[in-house]
C-alpha positions in Angstrom: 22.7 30.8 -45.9 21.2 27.9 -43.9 22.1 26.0 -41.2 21.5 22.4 -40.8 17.9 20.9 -38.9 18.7 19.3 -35.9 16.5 15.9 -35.1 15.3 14.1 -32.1 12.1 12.0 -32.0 10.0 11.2 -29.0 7.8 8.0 -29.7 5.1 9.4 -27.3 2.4 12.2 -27.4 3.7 14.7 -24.3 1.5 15.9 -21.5 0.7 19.5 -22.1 0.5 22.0 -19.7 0.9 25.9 -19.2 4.9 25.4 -19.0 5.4 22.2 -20.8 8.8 22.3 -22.8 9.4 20.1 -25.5 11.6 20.5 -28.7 10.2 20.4 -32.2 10.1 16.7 -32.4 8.0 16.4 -29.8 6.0 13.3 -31.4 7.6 11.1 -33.5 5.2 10.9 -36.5 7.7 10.6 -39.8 8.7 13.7 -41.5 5.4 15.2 -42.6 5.2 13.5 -46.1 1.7 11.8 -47.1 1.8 8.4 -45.3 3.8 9.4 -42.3 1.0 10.3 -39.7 1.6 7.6 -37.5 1.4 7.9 -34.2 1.2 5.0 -31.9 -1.7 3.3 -33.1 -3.5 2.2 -36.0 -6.0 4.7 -38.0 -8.8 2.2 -37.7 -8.3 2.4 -34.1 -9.4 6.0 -34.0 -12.6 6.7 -31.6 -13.9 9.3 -33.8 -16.3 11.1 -31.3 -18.1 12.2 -34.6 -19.8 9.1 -35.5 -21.4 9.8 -31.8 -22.4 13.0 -32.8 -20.3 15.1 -30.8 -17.2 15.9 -32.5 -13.8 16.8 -31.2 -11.9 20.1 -31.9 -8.1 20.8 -31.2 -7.8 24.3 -32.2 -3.3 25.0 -33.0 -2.3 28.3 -32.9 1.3 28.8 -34.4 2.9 32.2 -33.0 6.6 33.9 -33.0 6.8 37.2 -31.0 3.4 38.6 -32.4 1.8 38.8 -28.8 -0.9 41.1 -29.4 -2.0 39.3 -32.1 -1.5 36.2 -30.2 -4.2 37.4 -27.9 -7.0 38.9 -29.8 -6.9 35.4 -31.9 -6.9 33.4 -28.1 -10.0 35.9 -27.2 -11.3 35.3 -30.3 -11.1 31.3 -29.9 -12.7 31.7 -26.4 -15.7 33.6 -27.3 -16.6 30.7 -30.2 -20.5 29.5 -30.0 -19.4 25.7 -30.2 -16.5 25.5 -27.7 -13.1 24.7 -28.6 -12.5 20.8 -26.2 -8.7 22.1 -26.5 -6.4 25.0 -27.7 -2.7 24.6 -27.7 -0.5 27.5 -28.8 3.1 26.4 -30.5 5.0 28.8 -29.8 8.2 29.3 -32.2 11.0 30.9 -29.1 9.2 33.7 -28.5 11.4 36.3 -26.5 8.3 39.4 -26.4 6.7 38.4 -23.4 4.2 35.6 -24.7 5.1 33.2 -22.5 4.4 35.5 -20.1 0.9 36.7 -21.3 -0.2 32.6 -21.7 0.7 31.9 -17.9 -1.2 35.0 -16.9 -4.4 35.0 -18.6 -4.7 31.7 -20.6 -3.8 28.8 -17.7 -6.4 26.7 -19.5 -4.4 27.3 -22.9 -2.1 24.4 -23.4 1.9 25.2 -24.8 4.0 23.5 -27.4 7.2 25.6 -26.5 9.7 24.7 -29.2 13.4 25.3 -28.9 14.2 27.0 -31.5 12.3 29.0 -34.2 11.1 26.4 -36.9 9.1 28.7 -39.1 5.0 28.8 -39.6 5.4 25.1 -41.4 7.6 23.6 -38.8 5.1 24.8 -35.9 1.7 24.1 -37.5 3.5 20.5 -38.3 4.2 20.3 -34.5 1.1 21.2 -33.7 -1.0 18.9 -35.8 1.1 16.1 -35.0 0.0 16.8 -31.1 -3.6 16.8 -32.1 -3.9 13.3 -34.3 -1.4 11.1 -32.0 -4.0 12.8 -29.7 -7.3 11.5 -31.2 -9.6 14.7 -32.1 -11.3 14.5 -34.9 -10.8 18.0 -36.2 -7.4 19.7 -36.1 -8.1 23.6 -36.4 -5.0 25.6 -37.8 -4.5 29.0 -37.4 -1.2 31.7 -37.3 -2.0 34.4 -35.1 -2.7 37.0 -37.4 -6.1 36.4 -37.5 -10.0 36.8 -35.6 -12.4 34.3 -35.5 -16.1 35.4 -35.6 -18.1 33.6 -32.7 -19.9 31.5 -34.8 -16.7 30.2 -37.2 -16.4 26.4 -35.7 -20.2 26.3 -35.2 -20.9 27.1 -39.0 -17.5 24.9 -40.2 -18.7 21.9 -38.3 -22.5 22.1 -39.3 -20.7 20.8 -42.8 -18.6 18.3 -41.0 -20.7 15.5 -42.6 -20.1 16.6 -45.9 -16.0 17.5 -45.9 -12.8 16.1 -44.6 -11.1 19.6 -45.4 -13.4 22.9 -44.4 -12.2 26.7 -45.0 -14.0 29.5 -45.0 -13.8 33.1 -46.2 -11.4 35.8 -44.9 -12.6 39.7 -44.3 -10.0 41.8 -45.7 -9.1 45.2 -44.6 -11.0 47.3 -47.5 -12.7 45.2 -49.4 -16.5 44.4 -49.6 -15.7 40.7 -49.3 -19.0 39.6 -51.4 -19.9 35.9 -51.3 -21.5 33.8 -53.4 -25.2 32.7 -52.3 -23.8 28.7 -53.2 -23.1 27.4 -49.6 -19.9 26.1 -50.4 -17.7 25.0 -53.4 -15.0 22.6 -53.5 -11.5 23.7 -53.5 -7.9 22.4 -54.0 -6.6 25.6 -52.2 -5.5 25.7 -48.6 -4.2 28.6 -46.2 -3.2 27.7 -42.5 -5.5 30.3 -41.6 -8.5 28.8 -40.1 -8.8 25.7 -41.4 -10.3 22.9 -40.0 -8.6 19.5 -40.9 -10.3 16.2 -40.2 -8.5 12.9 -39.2 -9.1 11.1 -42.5 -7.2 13.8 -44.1 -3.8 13.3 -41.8 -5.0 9.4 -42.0 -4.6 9.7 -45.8 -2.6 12.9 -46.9 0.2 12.7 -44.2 1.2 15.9 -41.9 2.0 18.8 -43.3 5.9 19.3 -44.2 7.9 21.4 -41.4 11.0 21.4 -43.8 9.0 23.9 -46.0 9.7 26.6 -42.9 7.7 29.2 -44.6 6.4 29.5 -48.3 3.4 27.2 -50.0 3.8 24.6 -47.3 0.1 25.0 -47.3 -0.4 25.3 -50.6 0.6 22.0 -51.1 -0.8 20.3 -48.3 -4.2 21.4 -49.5 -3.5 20.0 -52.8 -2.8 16.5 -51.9 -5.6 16.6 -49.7 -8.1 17.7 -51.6 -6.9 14.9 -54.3 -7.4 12.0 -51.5 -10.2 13.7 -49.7 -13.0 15.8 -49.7 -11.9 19.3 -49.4 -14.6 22.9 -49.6 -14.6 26.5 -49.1 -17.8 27.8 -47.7 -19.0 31.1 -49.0 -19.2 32.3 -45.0 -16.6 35.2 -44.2 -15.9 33.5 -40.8 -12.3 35.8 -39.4 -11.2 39.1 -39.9 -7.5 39.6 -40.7 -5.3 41.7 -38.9 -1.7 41.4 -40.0 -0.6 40.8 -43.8 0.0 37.1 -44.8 2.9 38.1 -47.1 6.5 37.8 -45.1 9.0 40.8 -46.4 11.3 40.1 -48.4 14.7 39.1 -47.3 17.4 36.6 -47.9 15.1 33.5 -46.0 12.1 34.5 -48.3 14.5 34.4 -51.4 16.4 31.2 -50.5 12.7 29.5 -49.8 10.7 30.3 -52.7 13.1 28.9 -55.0 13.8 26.2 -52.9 10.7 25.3 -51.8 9.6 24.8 -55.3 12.1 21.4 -55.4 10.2 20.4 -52.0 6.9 20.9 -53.3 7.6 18.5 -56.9 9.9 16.2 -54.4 6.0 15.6 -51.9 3.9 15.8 -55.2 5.9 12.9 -57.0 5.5 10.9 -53.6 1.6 11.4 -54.1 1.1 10.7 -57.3 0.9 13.8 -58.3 4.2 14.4 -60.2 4.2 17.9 -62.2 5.4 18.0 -66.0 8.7 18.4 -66.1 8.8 21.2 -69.0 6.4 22.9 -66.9 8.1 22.8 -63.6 11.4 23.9 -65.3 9.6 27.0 -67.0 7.5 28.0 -63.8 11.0 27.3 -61.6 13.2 29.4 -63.9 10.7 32.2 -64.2 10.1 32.5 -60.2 14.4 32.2 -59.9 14.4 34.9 -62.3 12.1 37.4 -60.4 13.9 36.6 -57.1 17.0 37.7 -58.7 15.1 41.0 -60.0 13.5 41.4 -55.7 17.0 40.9 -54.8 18.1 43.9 -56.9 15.4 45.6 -55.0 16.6 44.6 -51.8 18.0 47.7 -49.1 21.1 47.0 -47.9 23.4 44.0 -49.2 21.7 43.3 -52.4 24.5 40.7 -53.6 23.6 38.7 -50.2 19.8 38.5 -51.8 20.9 37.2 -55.1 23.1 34.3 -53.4 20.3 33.5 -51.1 18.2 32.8 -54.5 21.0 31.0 -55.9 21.5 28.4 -52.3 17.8 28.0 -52.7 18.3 26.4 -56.4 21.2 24.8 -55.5 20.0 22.9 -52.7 16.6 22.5 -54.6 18.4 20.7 -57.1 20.5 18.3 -55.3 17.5 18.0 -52.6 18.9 19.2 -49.5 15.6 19.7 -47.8 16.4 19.4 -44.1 18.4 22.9 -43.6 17.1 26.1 -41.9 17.3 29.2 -43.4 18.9 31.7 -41.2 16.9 34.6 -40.1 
């Protein structure tokens, strides 16, 4: 069911260009868990252009053969009111033609090119790792799957004096999207999807886990951030969704959401944060159970399904964290 992560580590931030190559360890900052954000130089070392009163914006843009959708979110970052200083697409072995599409229309678009697919967790971690051993003060995350209205960054960073952590509100196809008339609220939630991260956040929650792959590697990066920082949603629908932000299910979505589950209590306990045990076991054994019941569900080899759920316990259990599900 999974193969086994292979690791190199580069000490040094690489030069990033339209064809710049480098494989998903490209900085050596640790493996993601709260603490590990080093980078070459100390935190208090950081020349945060926001105490200047201009403020520094890496926008990361994490994409795997979705090139249309890799381009209306590229447009979309180009057209923003309050310019983006850089835009670096990680791009998880795309074989569609995005490469392609990058050198042709984006040459000011910097590349992360990685080897080998690594999932939405191992890219974004890539990604924001380029940024902070790069000194901007805001790391903006995005999959591809998404617009940004013009004025997104302008209205996020117009809070950037109040937050370390900065979401805002998603249109969905067919729904009214109300908002509230409170300007923002504070939130322990987090989606990849247009968030804006400030440095004191990777100073003090780490970067986010790439051996998640897929599956609440978010969710629980916004948690531990929002404990050890200040994290808010603003009531501002700021980007329009254009592909779902579910992943079908198949034996790498089975095998993750139990295992990931082990992951999430394993980062948790490193933060403090340990879950009850009684309720981790209950919540665990109820989402193994319904796994088993989607795997029942499954077209074509349903008993495949069912022993992808079982290798995600299994290696939950006994921690084996570093392995790659098979696609």
């Amino acid at each position: 069911m999974a193969a086994h992560r292979r690791k190199g580590h580069f000490s040094q931030p690489p030069r990033l260009g339209a064809s710049t190559t480098v494989n998903h360890k490209a900085i050596d900052a640790g493996n993601g868990l709260p603490g590990s954000s080093s980078c070459g130089h100390r935190a208090a070392q950081r020349l945060h252009g926001y105490n200047r009163g201009l403020p520094t914006v890496c926008a990361i843009v994490v994409t795997f053969n979705r090139k249309d959708l890799a381009e209306a979110c590229l447009d979309s970052l180009l057209a923003q009111t309050h310019p983006v200083d850089k835009i670096v697409v990680v791009d998880n072995g795309s074989t569609d033609g995005t490469g392609e599409l990058l050198d042709r229309k984006y040459p000011q678009v910097a590349r992360l090119n990685l080897k080998e697919n690594m999932g939405g967790a191992g890219g974004m971690c890539s990604g924001v790792r380029w940024s902070h051993c790069n000194k901007f003060d805001w790391t903006w995350v995005m999959h591809d799957g998404i617009r940004l209205k013009p004025g997104c960054l302008e209205s996020m960073l117009s809070f950037g004096g109040q937050a370390d952590m900065i979401q805002v509100r998603t249109e969905l196809p067919g729904s009214d999207n109300p908002v509230s008339s409170i300007a923002f609220e504070p939130t322990e939630q987090c989606d990849f999807q247009g968030t804006l991260i400030g440095a004191k956040v990777i100073d003090e929650a780490g970067l986010p886990d790439d051996r998640y792959f897929e599956t609440i590697d978010d969710t629980s990066y916004g948690y531990i951030a929002a404990k050890k920082t200040r994290s808010i949603l603003l009531n501002y629908v700021g980007m329009v969704q254009l592909a779902p932000n579910i992943a079908p299910t198949n034996r790498a979505t089975l095998y993750l959401s139990v295992r990931n589950r082990f992951l999430n209590r394993d980062n948790l306990r490193k933060s403090g944060l340990a879950p009850h045990p009684a309720s981790f076991f209950f919540e665990t054994l109820g989402v193994f159970i319904s796994k088993l019941g989607e795997a029942s569900g499954m077209s074509g080899d349903k008993t495949a399904g069912a022993r992808a759920a079982i290798d995600g316990l299994r290696d939950g259990i006994y921690k084996r964290f570093d392995r790659i599900p098979r696609l």
